[in-house]
N, C-alpha and C positions, 0 to 999 in steps of 0.2 A: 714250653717255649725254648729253645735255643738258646736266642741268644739276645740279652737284652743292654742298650746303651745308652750313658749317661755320660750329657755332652750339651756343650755354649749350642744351644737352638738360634742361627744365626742366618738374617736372610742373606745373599752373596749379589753384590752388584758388582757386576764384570766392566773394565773400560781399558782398552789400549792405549796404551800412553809408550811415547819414547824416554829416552836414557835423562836424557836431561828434567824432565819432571819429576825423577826421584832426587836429582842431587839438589835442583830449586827447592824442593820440600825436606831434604835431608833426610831422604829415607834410604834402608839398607835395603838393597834386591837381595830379593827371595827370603826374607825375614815379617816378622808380624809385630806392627806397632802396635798398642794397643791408644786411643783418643778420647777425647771428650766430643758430645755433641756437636761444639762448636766446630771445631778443628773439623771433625769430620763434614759438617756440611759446607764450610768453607772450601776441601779439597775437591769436593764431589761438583761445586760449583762450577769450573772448570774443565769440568769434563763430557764425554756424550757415553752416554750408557749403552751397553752393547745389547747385554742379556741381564736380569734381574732370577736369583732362583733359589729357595729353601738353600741353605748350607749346616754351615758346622761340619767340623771334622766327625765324629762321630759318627753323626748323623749321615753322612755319605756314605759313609762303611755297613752303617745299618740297610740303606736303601739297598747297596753292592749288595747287600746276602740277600735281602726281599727276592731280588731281581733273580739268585743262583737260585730260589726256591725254596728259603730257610723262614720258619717262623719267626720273626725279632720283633721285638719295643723298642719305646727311645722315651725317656725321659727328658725335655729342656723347656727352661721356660721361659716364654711369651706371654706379653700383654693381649688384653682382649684389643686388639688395633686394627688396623688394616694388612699389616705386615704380619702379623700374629696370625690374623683369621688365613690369612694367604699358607704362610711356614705350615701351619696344620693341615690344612686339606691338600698341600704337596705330599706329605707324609702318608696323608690316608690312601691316595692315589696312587702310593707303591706299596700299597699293603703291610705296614706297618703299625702296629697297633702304641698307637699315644695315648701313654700315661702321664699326664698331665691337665687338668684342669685349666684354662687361661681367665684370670678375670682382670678387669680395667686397673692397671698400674699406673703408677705419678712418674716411671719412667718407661720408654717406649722399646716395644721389641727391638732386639741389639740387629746392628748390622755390620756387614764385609766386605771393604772396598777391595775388590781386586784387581792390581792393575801388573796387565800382561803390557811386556819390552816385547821388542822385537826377537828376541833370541826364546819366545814364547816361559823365558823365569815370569813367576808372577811373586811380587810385593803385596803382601794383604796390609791394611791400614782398617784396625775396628772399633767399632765403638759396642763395647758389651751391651750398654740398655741391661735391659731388667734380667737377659741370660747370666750374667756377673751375677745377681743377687740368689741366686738358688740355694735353699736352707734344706735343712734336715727334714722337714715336711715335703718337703716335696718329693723327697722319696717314696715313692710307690713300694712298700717292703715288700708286699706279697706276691708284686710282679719279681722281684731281684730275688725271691726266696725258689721261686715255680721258671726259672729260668737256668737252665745247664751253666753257663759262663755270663758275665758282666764285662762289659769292656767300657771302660773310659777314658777322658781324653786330660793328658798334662793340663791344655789350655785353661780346664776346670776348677784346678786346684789353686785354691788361694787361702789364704790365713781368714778365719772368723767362720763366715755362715755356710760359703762352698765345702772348706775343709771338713766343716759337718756333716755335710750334706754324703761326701767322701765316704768320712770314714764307717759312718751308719749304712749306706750300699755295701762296700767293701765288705762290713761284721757280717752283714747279712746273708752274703754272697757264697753260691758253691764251689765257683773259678774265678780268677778277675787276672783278665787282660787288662795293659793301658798304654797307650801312645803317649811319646814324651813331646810331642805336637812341635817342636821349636825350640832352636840354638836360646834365645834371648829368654824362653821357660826355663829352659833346663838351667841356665845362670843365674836364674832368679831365684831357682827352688831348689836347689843341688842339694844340699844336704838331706832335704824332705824326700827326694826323688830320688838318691840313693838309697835311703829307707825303707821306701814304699817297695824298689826293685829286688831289695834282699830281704824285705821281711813278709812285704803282702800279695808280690804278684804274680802268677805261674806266667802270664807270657807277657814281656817289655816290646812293643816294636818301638824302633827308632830307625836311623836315620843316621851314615856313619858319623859326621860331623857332632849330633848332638849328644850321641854314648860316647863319644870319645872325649866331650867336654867333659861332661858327669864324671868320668873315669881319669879327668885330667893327663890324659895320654895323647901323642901324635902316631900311638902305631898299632893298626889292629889286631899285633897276634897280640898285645896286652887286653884288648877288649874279649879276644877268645878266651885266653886263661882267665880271665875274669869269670866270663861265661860258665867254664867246664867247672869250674870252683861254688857257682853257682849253685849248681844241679834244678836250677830253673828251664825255662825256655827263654828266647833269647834270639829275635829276629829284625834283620838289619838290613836296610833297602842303601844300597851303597850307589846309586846314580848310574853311569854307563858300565860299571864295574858286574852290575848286577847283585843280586842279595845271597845273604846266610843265616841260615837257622843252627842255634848253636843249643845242643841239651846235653848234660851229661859230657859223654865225649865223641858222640857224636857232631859232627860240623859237615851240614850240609850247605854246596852250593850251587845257586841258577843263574847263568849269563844273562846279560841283558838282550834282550831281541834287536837285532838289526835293522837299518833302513827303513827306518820308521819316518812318519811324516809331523814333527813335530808341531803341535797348535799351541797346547796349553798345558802347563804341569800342575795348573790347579789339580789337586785332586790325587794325584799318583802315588800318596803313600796312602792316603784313604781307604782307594778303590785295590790298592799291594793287602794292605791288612782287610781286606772282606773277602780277597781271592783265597788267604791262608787258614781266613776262620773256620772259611766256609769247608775249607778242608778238613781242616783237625778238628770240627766238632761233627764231622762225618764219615770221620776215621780212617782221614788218607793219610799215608806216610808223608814225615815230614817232606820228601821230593816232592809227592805229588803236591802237598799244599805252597810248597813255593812254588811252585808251577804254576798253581793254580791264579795266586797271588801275582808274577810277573806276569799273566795273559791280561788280566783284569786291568792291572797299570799302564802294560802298554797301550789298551784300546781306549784309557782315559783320555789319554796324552795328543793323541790325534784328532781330539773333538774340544771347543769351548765349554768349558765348565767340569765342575766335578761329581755330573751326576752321567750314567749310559744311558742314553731316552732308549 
C-alpha cells in the first residue's frame, strides 16, 4: 500500500451562514472549535443543511490520492450508528481500504459543522464523538508496517489514549507525514508539535499562519532557515501567495492559480497535501508535486465540500 492515514473519521455537515452568526456565537472564521453534544446541537438547530458528507481532514487527503489512483487506508473511529455505517461505506466507495472495525459505542460518531460566509472562509464547529477516543488498539500495525509513508493529522493528537494511539503508528511506521490541521492546534500543542516536527516527521504540511506560530515568528524567511536547518521536508500552503516545499536547501515555489471561482475552501489544504503525496511517493520532483498539490486545491475550492465527486 502507499499510503496509509490516521485521522478524527468525522461526518461534515455543510450550512451557509452570514458574518453575523459567527460573532452571535463567538466563533472565530476560518478557525475549528472543538463542542460538546449539546452546544453542537443547539447550533445546528438554527440552521438548514446544505450537504451532509464522510470528512476528516485526513480522510479527504486519503480519498484525493484514491481518486489520482494510489492504493491508501484510513484508520478512524466510528460508532456502529447511522453516521458510522454511512462515514464507512463513503470510504468504501472511493476505494479505500478501512481498517477499523466499528462496533455500538456510549458516544456517537463525531461530527463537522461547517459553516461557509459569504467570502466562501469556512468556520468548522466539532464535536469529536467517539473519533476523540481512538487508543492504541486501534491501530492496525500491520496495515502502518505494509504501508510506504503514514500521514496524520494535528487534529488527532491529544494527551492520554490518542497520543497512544500516535505514537504506536509513528514506531511502527516507514515515513510519517502530518498536517498541523489548525492555528488553535498548533497553540494547544506547541511544544509536542515542535517535537514531533524535529524528531518524528520527514514531511510537516502546514499552512503559513500556523508554522509561523509553532516557530513564534512573523516573518517567513525565519520559517525557511528553520526549515534548511531542518534537513526534513517542509511544505507550506501560503493562501493567494501560493505554496513552498522547503528541503535541505532547496526551496521550491508555485504561485497560486488565478481567476478562479471561489465556492468553498473547505477542503483546500486536504486536497494541496494529496495533490503533493501523490507526487512524492511516485517520485515526482518536489515542482512537480507542488504542482500537483496547487491543481488539486484549486479544483477543491470551486465546488461545496472537501471531497472531488
Amino acid at each position: 500500500m502507499k499510503i496509509l492515514g490516521v485521522g478524527n473519521a468525522i461526518v461534515d455537515v455543510i450550512c451557509r451562514v452570514e458574518e453575523d452568526f459567527l460573532k452571535k456565537n463567538s466563533l472565530v472564521k476560518s478557525t475549528m472549535k472543538l463542542v460538546d453534544e449539546i452546544e453542537f446541537k443547539k447550533l445546528l438547530s438554527d440552521l438548514k443543511i446544505e450537504e451532509t458528507m464522510s470528512g476528516g481532514s485526513v480522510a479527504n487527503s486519503i480519498v484525493g490520492l484514491a481518486q489520482l489512483g494510489n492504493e491508501v487506508g484510513f484508520i478512524g473511529k466510528v460508532s456502529d450508528d447511522d453516521l458510522g455505517i454511512k462515514y464507512e461505506a463513503g470510504l468504501k466507495k472511493e476505494n479505500v481500504k478501512y481498517y477499523y472495525s466499528k462496533k455500538k459505542e456510549t458516544i456517537p460518531t463525531g461530527t463537522c459543522l461547517i459553516l461557509i460566509t459569504p467570502d466562501s472562509e469556512r468556520t468548522m464547529v466539532t464535536f469529536l464523538g467517539v473519533a476523540g477516543r481512538i487508543n492504541e488498539k486501534d491501530i492496525n500495525i500491520k496495515a502502518v508496517q505494509d504501508s510506504e509513508l503514514l500521514f496524520l493529522e494535528g487534529y488527532l493528537w491529544d494527551e492520554g489514549e490518542p497520543k497512544k494511539a500516535f505514537d504506536i503508528a509513528i514506531k511502527n511506521s516507514n515515513k510519517v507525514a502530518m498536517s498541523l490541521s489548525d492555528l488553535f492546534c498548533v497553540e494547544r500543542h506547541k511544544s509536542s508539535f515542535l517535537q514531533l516536527v524535529k524528531e518524528n516527521l520527514d514531511i510537516t504540511f502546514s499552512n503559513e499562519q500556523e508554522i509561523m506560530s509553532l516557530l513564534n515568528t512573523k516573518k517567513i524567511e525565519d520559517v525557511v532557515e528553520f526549515s534548511k536547518n531542518l534537513k526534513k521536508l517542509l511544505v507550506i500552503t501560503r493562501g493567494e501567495k501560493g505554496a513552498l516545499a522547503i528541503k535541505d536547501d532547496t526551496v521550491v515555489e508555485c504561485k497560486a492559480k488565478k481567476n478562479l471561482k471561489l465556492v468553498d475552501l473547505t477542503g483546500a489544504g486536504d486536497l494541496f497535501a494529496a495533490g503533493f503525496l501523490h507526487g512524492y511517493i511516485n517520485g515526482k520532483s518536489l515542482k512537480e508535486s507542488i504542482e500537483i498539490g496547487t491543481e488539486m486545491s484549486s479544483k477543491i475550492i470551486q465546488i461545496i465540500g472537501a471531497r472531488i465527486n
